[in-house]
C-alpha positions as CSV (number, residue, x, y, z in Angstrom):
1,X,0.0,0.0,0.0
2,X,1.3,3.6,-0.9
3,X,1.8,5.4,1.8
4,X,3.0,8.9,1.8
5,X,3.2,12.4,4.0
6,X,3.7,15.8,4.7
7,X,6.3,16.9,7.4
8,X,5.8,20.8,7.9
9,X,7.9,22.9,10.6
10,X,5.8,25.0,12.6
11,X,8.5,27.4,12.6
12,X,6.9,29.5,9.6
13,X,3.5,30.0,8.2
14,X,2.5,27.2,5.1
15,X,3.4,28.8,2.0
16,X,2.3,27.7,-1.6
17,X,5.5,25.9,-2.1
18,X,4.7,23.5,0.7
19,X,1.3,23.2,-0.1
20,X,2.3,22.4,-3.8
21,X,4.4,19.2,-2.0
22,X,1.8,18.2,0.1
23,X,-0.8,18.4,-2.6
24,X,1.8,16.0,-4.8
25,X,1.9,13.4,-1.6
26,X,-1.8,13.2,-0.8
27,X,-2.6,12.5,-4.5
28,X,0.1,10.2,-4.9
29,X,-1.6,8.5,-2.0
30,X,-4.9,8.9,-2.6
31,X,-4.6,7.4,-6.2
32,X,-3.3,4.1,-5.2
33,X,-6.2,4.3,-2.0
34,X,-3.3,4.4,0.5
35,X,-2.6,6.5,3.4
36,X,-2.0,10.7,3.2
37,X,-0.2,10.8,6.8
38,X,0.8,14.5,8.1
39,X,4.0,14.7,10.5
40,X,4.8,17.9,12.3
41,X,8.8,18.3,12.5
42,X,8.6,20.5,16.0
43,X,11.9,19.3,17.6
44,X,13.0,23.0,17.3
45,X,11.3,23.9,20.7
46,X,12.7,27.8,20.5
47,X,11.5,28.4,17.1
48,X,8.4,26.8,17.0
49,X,5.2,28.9,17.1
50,X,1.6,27.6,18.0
51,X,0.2,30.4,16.0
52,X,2.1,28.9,12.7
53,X,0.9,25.6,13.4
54,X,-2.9,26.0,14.0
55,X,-2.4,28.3,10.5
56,X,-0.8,24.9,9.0
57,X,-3.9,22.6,10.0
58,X,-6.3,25.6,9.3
59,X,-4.8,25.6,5.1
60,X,-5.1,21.7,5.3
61,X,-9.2,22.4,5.7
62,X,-9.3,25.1,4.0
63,X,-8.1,23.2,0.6
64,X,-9.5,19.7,1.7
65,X,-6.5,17.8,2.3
66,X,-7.5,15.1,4.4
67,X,-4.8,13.0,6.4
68,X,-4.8,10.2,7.7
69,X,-4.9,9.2,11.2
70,X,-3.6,11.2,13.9
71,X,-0.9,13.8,13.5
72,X,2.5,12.7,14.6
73,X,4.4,15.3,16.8
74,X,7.9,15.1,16.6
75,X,8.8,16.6,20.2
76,X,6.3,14.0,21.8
77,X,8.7,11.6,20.2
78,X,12.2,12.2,21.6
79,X,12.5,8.9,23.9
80,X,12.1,6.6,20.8
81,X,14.8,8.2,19.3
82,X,17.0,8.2,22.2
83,X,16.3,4.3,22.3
84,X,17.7,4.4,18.8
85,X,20.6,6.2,19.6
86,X,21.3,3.8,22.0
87,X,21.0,0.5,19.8
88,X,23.5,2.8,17.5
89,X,26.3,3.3,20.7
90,X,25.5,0.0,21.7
91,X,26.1,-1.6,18.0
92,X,29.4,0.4,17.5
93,X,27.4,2.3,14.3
94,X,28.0,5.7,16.5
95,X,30.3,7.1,18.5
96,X,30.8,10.3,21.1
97,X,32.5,12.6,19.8
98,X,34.4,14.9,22.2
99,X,35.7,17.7,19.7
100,X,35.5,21.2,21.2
101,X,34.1,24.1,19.3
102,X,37.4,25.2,19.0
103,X,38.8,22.7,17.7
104,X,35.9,22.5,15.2
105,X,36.6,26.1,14.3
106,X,40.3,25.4,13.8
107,X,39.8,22.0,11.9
108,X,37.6,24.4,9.7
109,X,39.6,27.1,8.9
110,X,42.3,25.1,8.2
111,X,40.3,23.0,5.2
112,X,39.2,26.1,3.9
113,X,42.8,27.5,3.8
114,X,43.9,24.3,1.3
115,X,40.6,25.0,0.0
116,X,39.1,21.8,0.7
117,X,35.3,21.3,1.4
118,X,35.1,21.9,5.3
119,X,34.1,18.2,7.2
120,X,34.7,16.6,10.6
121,X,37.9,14.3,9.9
122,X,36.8,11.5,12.0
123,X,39.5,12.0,14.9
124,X,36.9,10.1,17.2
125,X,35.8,7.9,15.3
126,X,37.6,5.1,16.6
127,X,38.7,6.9,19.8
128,X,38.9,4.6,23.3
129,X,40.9,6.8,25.6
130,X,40.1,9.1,28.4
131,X,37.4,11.8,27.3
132,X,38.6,15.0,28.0
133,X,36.8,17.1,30.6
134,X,34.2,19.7,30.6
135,X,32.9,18.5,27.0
136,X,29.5,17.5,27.0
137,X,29.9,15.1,23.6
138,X,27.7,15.1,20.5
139,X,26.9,11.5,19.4
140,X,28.6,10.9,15.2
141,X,27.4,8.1,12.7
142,X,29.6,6.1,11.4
143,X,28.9,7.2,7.3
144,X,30.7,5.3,5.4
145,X,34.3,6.1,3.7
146,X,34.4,4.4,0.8
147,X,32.1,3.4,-2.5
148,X,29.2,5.6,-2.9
149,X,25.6,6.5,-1.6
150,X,23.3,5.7,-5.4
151,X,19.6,6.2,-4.7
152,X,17.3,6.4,-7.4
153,X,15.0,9.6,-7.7
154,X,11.1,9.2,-9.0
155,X,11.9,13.0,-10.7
156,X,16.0,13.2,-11.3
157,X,16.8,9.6,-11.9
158,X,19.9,7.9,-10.2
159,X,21.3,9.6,-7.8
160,X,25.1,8.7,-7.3
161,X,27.1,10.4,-4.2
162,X,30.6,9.5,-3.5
163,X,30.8,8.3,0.4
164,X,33.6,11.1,0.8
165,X,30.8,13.2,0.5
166,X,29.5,12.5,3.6
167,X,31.0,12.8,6.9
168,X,30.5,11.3,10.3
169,X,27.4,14.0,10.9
170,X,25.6,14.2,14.1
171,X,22.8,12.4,15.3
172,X,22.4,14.2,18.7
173,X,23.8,17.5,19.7
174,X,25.6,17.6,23.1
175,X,22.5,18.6,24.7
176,X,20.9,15.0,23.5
177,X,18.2,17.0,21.0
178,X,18.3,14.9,18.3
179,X,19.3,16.1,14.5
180,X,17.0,16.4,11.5
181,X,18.3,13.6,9.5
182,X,18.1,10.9,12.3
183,X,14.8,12.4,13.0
184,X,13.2,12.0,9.6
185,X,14.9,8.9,8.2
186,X,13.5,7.4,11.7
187,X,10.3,8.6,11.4
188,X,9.7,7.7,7.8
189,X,10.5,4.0,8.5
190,X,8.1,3.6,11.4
191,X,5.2,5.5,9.8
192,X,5.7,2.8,6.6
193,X,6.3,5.6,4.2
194,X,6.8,3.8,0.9
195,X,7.2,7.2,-1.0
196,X,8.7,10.7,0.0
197,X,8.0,13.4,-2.2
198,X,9.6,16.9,-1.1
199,X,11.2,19.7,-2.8
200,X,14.9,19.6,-4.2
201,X,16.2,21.3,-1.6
202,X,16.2,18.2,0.5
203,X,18.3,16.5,-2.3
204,X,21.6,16.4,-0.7
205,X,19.8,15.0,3.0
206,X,18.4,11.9,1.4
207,X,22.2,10.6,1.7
208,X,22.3,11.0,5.2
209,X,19.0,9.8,6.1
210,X,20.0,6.6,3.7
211,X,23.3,6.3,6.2
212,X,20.5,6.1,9.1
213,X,18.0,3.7,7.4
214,X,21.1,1.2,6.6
215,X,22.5,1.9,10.6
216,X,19.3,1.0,11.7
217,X,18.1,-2.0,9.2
218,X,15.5,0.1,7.7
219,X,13.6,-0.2,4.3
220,X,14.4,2.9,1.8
221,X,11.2,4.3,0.6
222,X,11.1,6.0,-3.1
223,X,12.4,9.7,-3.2
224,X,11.1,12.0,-5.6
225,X,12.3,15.3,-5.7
226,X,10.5,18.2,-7.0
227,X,12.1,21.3,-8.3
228,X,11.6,24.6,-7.2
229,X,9.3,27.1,-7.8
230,X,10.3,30.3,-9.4
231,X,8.8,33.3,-10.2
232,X,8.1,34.7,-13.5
233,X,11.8,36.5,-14.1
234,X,13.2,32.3,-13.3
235,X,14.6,33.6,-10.3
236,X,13.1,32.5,-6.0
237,X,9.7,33.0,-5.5
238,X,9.5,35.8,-2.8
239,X,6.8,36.7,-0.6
240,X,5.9,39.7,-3.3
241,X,5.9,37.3,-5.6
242,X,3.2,35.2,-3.9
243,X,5.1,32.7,-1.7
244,X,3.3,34.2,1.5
245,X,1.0,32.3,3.8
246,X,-1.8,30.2,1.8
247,X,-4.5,31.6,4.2
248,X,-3.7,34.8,3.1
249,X,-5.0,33.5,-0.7
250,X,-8.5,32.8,1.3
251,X,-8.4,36.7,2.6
252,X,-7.7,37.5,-0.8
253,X,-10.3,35.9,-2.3
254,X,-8.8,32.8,-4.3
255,X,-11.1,29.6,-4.2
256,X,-9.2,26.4,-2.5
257,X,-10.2,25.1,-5.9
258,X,-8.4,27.0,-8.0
259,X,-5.1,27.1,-5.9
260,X,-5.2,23.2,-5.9
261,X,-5.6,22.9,-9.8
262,X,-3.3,26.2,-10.1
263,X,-0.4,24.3,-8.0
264,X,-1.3,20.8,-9.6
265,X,0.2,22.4,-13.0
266,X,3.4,23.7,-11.6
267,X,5.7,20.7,-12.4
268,X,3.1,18.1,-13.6
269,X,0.7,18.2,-16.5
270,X,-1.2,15.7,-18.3
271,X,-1.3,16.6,-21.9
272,X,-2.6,19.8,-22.7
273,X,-5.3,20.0,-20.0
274,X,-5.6,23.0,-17.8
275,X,-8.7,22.4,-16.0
276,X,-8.8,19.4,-13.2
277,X,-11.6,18.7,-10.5
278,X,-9.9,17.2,-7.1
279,X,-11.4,14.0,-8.6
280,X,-9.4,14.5,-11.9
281,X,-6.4,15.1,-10.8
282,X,-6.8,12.2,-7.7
283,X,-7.1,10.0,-11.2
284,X,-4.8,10.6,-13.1
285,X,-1.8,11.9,-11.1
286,X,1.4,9.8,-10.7
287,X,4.5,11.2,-9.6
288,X,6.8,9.4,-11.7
289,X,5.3,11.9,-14.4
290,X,6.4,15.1,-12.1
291,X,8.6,17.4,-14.0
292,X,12.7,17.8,-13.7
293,X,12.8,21.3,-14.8
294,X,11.4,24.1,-12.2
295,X,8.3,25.7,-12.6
296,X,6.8,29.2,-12.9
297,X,4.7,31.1,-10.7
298,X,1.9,33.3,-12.9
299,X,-0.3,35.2,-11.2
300,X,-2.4,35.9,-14.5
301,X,-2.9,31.9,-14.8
302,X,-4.3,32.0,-11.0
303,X,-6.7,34.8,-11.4
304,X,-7.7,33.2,-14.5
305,X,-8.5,29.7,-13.1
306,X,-10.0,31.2,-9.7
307,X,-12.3,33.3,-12.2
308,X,-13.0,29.5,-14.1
309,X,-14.0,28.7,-10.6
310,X,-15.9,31.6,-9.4
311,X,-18.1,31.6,-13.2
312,X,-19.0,28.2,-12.5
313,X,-19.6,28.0,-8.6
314,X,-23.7,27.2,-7.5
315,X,-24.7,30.4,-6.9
316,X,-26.1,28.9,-3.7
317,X,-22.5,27.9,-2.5
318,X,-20.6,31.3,-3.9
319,X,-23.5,33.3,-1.6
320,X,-22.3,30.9,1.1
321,X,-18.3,31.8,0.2
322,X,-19.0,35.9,0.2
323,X,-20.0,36.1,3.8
324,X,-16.4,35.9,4.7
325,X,-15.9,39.3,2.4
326,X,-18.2,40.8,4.3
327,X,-21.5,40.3,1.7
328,X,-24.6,38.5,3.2
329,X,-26.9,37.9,0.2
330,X,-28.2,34.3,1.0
331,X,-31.5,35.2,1.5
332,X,-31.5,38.0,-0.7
333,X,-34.6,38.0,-3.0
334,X,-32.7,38.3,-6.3
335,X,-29.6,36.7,-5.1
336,X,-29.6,34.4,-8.5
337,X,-30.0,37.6,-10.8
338,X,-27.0,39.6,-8.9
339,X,-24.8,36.6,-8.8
340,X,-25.5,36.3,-12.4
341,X,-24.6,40.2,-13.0
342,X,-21.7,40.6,-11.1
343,X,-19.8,36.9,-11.0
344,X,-18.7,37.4,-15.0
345,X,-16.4,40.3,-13.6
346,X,-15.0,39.1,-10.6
347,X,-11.6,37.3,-10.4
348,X,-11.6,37.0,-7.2
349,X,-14.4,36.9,-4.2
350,X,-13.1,40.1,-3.0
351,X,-13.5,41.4,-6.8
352,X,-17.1,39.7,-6.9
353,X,-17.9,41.5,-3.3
354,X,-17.0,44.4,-4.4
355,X,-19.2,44.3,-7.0
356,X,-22.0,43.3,-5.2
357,X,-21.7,45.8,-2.6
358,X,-21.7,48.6,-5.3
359,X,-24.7,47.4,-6.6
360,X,-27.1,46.5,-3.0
361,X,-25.6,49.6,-1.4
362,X,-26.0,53.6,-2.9
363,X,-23.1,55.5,-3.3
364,X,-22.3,57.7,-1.2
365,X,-19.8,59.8,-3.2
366,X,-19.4,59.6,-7.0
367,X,-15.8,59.0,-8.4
368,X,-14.6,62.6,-9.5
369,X,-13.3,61.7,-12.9
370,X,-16.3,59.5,-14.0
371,X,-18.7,62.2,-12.3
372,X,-16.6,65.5,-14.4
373,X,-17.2,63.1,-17.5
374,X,-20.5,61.7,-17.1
375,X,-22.6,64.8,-14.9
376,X,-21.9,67.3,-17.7
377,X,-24.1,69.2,-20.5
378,X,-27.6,67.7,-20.3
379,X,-27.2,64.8,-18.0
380,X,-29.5,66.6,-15.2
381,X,-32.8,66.8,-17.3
382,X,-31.7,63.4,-19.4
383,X,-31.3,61.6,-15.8
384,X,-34.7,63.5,-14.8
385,X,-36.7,62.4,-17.9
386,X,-35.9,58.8,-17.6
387,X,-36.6,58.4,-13.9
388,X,-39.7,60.0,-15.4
389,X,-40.2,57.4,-17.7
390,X,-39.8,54.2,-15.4
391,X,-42.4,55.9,-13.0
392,X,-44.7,55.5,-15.9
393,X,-43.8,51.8,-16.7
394,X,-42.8,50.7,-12.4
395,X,-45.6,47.9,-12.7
396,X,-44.1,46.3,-15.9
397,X,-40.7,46.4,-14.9
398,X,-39.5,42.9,-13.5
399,X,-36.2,41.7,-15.5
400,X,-33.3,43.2,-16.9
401,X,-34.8,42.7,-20.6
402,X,-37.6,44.9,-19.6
403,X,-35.7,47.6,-18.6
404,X,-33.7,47.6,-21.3
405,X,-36.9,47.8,-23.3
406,X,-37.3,50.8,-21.3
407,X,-33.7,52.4,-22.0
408,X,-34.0,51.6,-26.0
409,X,-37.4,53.4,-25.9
410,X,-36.1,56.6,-24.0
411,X,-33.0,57.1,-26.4
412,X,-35.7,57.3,-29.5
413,X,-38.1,59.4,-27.5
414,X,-35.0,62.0,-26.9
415,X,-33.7,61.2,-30.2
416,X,-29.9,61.2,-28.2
417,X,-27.3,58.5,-28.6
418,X,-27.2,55.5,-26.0
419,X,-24.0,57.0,-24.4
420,X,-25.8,60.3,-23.3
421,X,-28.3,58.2,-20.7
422,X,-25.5,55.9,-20.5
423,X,-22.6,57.2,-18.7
424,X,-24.9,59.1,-16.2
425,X,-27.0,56.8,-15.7
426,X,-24.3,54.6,-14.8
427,X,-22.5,57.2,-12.2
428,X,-25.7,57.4,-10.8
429,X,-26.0,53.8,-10.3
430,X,-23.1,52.8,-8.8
431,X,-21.0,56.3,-8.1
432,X,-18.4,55.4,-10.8
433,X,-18.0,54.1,-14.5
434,X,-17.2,50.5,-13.7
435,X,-19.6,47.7,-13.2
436,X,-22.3,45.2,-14.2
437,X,-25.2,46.1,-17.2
438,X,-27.2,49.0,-16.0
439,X,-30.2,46.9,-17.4
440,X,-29.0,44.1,-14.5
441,X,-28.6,46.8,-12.2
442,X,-32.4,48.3,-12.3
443,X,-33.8,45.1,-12.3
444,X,-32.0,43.5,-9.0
445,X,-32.3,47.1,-7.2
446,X,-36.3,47.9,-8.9
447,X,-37.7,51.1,-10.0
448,X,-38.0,53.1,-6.7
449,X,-34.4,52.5,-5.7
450,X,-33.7,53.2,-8.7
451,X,-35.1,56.2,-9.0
452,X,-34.0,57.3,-5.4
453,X,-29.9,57.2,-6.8
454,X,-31.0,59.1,-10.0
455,X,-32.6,61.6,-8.2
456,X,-29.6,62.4,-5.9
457,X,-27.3,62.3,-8.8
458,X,-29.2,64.9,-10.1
459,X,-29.0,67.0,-6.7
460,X,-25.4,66.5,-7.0
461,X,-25.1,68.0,-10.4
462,X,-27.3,71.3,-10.0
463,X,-25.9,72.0,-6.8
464,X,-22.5,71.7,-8.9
């Protein structure tokens, strides 16, 4: 049975980067029916934050991501590895090593100075004298010194690294805290991971966890290794380039939708398809078909998917998403006919709020260049002679083809062109030139409402 994970540190908030990874593991998981299990690597006890982990589990319900089981806590964990540092003394696979800071610091310096790749020289390796006093040791693996370390890699292929590569690294510091690399390799083995997908950062680890796995008689999983994100110039991804906290793409308005088939595309494709439901991509993803080569971040490509989304959201379910922007229009009586209006236009559900807002709520100031180009010449008495004419016709006015009955038949009446009702009419409205068809507008808002804006436009106009 496949059985993958996620392993965030609650040192930092989730960004999209690490949601990306996650979203890779849980579909790898999810289409071979295995197990999605979520690890929290906490062993950092003075950087961790609470806050950054309760925003870690909040963007796993945000976006769906179901786990399996119970989360495993790393600092709830620190006797079993002790036990395993233990077996390792006890089997002569590890060592104390009694090397002072200083003498680190010189051994260091003096590689560096012959210009050699700095790395601990093993001078305890097989030491059995008299440890030198006041040293609290740190505990050394035995890596070892000849052949090489050859893994092969779901995304880059074989993997081949020369054992001079890797030293005799620490498994516990000299205050017993365990290291990363002992820490995961353990982990993975006991939670049964048969897969670990992360990003290509953790490359050069995986040789060091596979020194522990061997140490310890452990199964190797399969490691895939997915390449970076960049952002649109091929360089990082920064946090102004959106690699900030994934909840803050629910405050902006992105649908958890959208970000998972926008992040499903960065580094794995099938074909030339764009669009995939959870259910698509839970069917046809497979990580050996994740891409080598980076990917890149496009901001355009996001809006455009979340608007994909937003168009073809229930209207019932997108009224439910807009209360968190502040717009309560679930019981509204013509919630279907402003949803219809208004969620063309929005790329976002702040976008779509915004629009929404502009059109249940009267302005309360017009935009000064829309109002200097629309309030000008004969825009009083037009405005004046059409609220006029929808007086006349209130009890026939129902639907937005109705009222733009009513506008077609007021332009030949004047004898003006469209744009002279138009643009005022429009100001009016909604206090400024952008927005939904006035048509829409009249019919969601109705004739006295209507009317009421028009009238204050035109208040606004002759008192100049």
């Amino acid at each position: 049975m496949t059985v993958t994970r996620f392993a965030p540190s609650p040192t930092g908030y989730l960004h999209i980067g690490g949601l990306r990874t996650a979203l890779f593991s849980w579909l790898a998981a999810r289409h071979q029916q295995g197990k999605f299990l979520l690890r929290i690597e906490d062993t950092d006890i003075s950087r961790n934050s609470q806050e950054a982990l309760k925003a870690i589990i909040q963007a796993f319900d945000w976006v769906g991501l179901d786990y399996d089981g119970e989360v495993v806590y790393q600092s709830k964990r620190f006797d079993l590895y002790k036990q395993y540092i233990d077996q390792l003394l006890k089997e002569g696979k590890a060592y104390k090593c009694y090397m002072s800071r200083e003498e680190l610091d010189a051994l260091r310096e003096g590689q560096m100075a012959r210009k050699e790749r700095p790395r601990y020289d093993g001078r305890y390796r097989d030491f059995d004298g008299v440890p030198p006093e006041g040293i609290n040791p740190v505990i050394r693996i035995k890596a070892p010194q000849e052949g090489d370390i050859i893994f092969e890699d779901g995304v880059k292929g074989e993997i081949c690294i020369s054992a001079n590569e890797v030293d005799d690294f620490i498994i516990a510091r000299s205050d017993g805290a365990p290291t990363y690399n002992f820490v995961v390799a353990i982990d993975d083995a006991l939670m049964g991971l048969t897969e670990v997908i992360r990003g290509d950062d953790h490359l050069y680890n995986t040789p060091k966890q596979i020194v522990v796995y061997e140490a310890l008689g452990f199964k190797l999983p399969k490691f895939y290794h997915v390449a970076m994100i960049n952002n649109e110039q091929g360089k990082k991804l920064s946090k102004r380039d959106g690699a900030t906290d994934v909840m803050e793409y629910q405050k902006l308005g992105f649908l958890p939708e959208a970000l998972l088939n926008f992040l499903v595309r960065l580094g794995w494709s099938y074909g030339d398809q764009e669009i995939f439901s959870v259910e698509e991509m839970i069917a046809l993803f497979d990580p050996k078909d994740i891409n080598k080569s980076a990917s890149s971040y496009n901001l355009d490509k996001l809006l455009w998917l979340n608007a994909h989304y937003i168009k073809n959201m229930p209207n019932e379910a997108l009224a439910a998403k807009l209360t968190a922007h502040g717009v309560w229009i679930e019981d509204h009586d013509k919630r279907e006919m402003l949803l219809d209006a208004t969620k063309e236009r929005g790329k976002t559900l702040v976008e779509l709020a915004t629009q929404i807002k502009l059109i249940v709520s009267a302005p309360e100031e017009y935009d000064v260049k829309a109002a200097k180009k629309a309030f000008k010449g004969e825009a009083a008495e037009n405005l004046r002679s059409f609220a006029n004419m929808l007086k006349e016709w209130k009890g026939e006015l129902h639907f937005p083809a109705e009222y733009h009955a009513v506008l077609e038949k007021f332009v030949e009446r004047q004898g003006i062109g469209f744009g002279k009702i138009a643009q005022p009419l429009r100001v009016s409205l909604l206090g400024s030139m952008k927005g939904s068809g006035m048509d829409e507008i009249m019919a969601i808002i109705g004739v006295d409402e209507t009317v009421d804006r028009i009238e204050k436009a035109v208040s606004f106009i002759e008192k100049g």
